[in-house]
C-alpha positions in Angstrom: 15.8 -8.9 7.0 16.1 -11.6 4.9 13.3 -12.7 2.5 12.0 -16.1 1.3 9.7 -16.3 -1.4 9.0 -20.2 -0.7 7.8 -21.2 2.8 11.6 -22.5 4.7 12.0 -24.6 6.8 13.5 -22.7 10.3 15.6 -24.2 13.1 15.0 -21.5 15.5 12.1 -20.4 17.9 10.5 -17.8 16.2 7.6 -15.2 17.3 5.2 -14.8 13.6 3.3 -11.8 12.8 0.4 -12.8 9.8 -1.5 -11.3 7.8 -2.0 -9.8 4.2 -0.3 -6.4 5.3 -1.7 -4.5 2.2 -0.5 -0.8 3.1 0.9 -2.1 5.9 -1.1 0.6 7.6 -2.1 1.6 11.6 -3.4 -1.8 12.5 -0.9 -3.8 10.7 1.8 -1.9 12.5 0.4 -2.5 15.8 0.5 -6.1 14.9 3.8 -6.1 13.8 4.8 -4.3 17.0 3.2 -6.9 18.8 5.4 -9.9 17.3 8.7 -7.8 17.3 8.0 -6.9 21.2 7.2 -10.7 21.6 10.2 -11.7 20.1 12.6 -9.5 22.1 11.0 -10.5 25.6 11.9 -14.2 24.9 14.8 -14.3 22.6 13.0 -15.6 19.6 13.4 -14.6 16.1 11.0 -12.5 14.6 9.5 -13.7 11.1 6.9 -12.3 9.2 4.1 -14.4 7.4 2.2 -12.4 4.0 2.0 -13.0 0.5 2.9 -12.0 -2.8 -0.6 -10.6 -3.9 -4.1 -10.5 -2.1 -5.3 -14.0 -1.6 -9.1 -13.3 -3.4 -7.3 -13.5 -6.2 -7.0 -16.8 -5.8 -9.9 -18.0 -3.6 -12.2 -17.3 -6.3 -14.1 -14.2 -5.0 -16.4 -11.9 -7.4 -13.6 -8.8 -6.6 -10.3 -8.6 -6.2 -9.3 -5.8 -4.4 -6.3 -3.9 -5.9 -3.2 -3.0 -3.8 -2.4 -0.5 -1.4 1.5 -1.8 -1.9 2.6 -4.0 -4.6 5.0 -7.1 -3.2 8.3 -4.9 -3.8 6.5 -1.6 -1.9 5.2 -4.0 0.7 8.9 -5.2 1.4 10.3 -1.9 1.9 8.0 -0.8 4.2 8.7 -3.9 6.5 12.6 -3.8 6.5 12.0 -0.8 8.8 10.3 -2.9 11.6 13.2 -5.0 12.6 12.6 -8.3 11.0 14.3 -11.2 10.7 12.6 -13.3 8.4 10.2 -12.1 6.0 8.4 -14.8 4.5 6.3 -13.7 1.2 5.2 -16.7 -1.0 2.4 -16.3 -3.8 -1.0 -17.5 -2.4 -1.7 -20.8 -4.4 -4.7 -23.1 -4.9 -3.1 -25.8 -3.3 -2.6 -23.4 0.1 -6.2 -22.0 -0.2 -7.5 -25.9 0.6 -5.3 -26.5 3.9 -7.6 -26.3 7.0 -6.5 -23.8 9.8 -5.5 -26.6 11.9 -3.4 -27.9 9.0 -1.7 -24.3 8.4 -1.1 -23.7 11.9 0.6 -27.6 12.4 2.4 -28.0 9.2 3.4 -24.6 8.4 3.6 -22.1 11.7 4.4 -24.6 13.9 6.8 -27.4 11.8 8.4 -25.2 9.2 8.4 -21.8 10.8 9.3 -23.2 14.6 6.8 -21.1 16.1 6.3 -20.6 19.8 4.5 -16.9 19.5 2.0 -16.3 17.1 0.0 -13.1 16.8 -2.9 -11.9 14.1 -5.2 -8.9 13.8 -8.3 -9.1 15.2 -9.7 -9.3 11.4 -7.6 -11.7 10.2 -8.9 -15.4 9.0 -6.7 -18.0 7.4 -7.4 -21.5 6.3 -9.6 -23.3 3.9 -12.8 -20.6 3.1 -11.3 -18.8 5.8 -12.9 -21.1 8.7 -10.1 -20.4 11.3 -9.6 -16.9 12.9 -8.0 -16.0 16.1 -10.7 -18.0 18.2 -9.3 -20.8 16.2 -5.8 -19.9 17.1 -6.4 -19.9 20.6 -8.2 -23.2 21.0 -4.9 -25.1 19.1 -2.5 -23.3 21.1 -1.8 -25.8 24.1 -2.2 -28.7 21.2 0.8 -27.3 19.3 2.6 -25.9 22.3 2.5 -22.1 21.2 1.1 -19.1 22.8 -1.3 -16.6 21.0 -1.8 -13.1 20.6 -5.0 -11.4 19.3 -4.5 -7.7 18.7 -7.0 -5.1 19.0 -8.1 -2.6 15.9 -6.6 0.8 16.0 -9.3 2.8 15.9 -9.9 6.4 13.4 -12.7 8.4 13.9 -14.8 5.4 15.6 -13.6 2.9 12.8 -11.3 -0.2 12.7 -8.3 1.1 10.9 -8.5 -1.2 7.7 -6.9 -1.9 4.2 -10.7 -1.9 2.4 -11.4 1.8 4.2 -7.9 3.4 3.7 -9.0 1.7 -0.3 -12.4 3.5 -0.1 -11.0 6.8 0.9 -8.3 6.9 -1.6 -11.1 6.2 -3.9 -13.3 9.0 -3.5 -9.9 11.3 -2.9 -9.7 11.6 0.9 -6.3 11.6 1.1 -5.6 13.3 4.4 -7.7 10.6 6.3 -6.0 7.5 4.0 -2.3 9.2 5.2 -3.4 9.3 8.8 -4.7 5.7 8.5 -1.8 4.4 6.8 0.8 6.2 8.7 2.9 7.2 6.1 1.8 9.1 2.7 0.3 7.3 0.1 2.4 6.7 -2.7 2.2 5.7 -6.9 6.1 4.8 -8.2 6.6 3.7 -11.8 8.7 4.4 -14.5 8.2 7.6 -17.2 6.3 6.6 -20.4 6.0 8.9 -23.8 2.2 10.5 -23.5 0.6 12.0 -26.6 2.8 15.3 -25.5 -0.7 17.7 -24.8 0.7 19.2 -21.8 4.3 20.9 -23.5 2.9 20.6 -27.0 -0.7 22.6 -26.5 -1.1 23.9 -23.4 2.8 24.6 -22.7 2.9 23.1 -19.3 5.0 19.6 -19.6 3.5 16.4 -17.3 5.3 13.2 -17.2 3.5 10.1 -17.5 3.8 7.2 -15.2 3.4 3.6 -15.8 2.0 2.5 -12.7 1.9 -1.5 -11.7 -1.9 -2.7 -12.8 -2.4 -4.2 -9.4 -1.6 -0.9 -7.8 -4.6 1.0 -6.7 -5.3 4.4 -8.4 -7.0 7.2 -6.2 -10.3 8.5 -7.6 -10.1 10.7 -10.7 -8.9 14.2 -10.0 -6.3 16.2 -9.3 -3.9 16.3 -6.7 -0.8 18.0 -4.6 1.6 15.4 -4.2 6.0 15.6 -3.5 7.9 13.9 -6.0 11.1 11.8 -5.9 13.4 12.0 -8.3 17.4 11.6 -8.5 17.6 11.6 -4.8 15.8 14.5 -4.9 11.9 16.4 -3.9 10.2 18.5 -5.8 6.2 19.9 -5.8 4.1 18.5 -8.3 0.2 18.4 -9.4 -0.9 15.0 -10.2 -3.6 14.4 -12.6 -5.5 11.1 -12.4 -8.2 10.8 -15.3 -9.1 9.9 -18.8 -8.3 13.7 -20.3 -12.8 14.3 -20.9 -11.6 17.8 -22.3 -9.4 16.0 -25.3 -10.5 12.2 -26.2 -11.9 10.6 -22.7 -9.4 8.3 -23.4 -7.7 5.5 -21.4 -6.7 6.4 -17.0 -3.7 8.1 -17.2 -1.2 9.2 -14.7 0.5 12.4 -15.3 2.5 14.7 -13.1 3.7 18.6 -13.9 6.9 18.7 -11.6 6.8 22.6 -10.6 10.6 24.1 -10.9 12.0 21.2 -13.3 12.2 21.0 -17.0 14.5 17.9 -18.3 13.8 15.4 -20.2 13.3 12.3 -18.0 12.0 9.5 -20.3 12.5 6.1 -18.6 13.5 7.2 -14.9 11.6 6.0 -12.1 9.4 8.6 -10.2 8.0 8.4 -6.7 4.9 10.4 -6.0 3.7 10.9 -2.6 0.1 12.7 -2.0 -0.4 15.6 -0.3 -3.7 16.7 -0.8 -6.6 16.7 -3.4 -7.0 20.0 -5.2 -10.2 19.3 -7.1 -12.4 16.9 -9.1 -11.5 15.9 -12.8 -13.7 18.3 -15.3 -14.2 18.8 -19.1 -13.8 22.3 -19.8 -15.3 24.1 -23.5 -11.9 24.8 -24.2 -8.2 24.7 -24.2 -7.6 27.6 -22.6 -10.3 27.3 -19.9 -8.4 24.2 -19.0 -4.5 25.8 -19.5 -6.1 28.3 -17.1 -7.4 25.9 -14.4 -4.4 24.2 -14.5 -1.9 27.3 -13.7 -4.8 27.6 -11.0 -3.8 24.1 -9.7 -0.3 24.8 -9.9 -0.9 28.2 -7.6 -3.0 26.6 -5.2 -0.5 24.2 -4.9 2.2 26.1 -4.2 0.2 28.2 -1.5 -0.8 25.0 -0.2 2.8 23.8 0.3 3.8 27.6 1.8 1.0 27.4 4.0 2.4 23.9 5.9 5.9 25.1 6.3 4.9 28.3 7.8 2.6 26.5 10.5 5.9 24.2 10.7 
């Protein structure tokens, strides 16, 4: 796959998947599939249209979500699907004002070669978003290309989306955010120095994570999740919170890796979620809380037992 991070300008026919992709989840997949299948059938290369960042946070709108992947996470995920160009340029003011028709003529259709376009059914482009897939239909025979609208995948009666796998994650539904994004969830950033209450007063050592500020953050609590690290797994229990039984400080993301001791300052960990344990609490004391926490740790394991046995 090979990636542009400026719109190119293409020689061949190609058959484009767009969208935002955040997560690249159920329904982005089936999209993707879509454009890939498209692409084989008629000998066409198969491109891929996103962008570097959610465009709100350009457009101007009151919130801008934060990500379910960040750019380099997003990339990843799609070098799995057979791509062959992956085209991720940041949303800018100046590509927020072209009309649909404009974006479909001078970018898709000019620059991009494209003869097979599909979207999701959710997905609007163009100045204040005034075209959608309607919109891509009627210009199809003008600009000599044929157009795909795919269907939602569907979860529990609901349009698999980015903004419900977000609200899940928020209030710690993990299970149903995995099943929705087709993979596990996952937070990756590098280990930071904390203020060393895990090893130092409750003798159980976390590592902290510095986590992109774009990437979203489930909802406070804590957490079963696998972690990566040297090319290896391990268990861990993840605590997202602000620490209410010490100084209700700043969000923090801290991880006790169960069967590992070293020092790892600086490498890059990769935490995948399993399950949520329980909600974030301030207990009356340290050891009410060192208690809980070997709790955590035991439910944990039992938790990670009890999936290999039914395995």
């Amino acid at each position: 796959m090979k990636v542009y991070f400026e719109i190119p300008e293409l020689r061949e026919k190609t058959a484009v998947a767009i969208g935002t992709f955040d997560g690249v989840h159920l329904g982005h997949q089936s999209v993707l599939h879509c454009a890939r299948q498209n692409a084989i059938n008629k000998n066409y290369n198969f491109v891929v249209f996103t962008f570097l960042d959610h465009p709100a946070i350009v457009t101007g709108s009151k919130k801008v979500p934060q990500l379910l992947t960040t750019s380099e996470e997003k990339i990843a995920l799609l070098e799995k699907y057979n791509i062959d160009y992956c085209i991720i340029p940041p949303f800018s003011k100046e590509f927020s004002l072209l009309t649909p028709e404009a974006f479909i003529k001078t970018i898709l259709v000019e620059k991009l070669k494209a003869k097979d376009i599909c979207i999701g059914f959710n997905f609007f482009f163009g100045h204040k978003a005034a075209g959608s897939g309607v919109t891509l239909n009627q210009l199809s025979n003008k600009y000599n290309y044929e157009s795909e609208i795919v269907a939602p995948v569907m979860f529990e009666n609901n349009p698999v989306s980015s903004s419900l796998i977000r609200k899940l994650l928020s209030t710690g539904d993990i299970e149903k955010a995995n099943q929705m994004l087709g993979y596990e969830y996952y937070l990756k950033g590098s280990v930071i120095k904390g203020k060393g209450i895990g090893r130092s007063v409750l003798g159980i050592p976390t590592a902290n994570l510095l986590v992109n500020e774009r990437k979203l953050l489930p909802g406070n609590g804590v957490y079963s999740c696998e972690v990566k690290l040297r090319g290896k797994k391990y268990l861990g229990v993840l605590n997202i919170g602000n620490r209410p039984t010490f100084d209700n400080g700043a969000k923090s993301v801290e991880v006790h890796i169960l069967d590992f001791a070293d020092d790892i300052y600086d490498e890059i960990l990769e935490l995948n979620f399993k399950s949520f344990l329980r909600k974030e609490k301030k207990f009356s004391d340290i050891e009410q809380l060192k208690k809980q926490i070997l709790s955590d740790i035991d439910n944990c394991s039992a938790l990670f037992s009890a999936k290999i046995n039914i395995i």
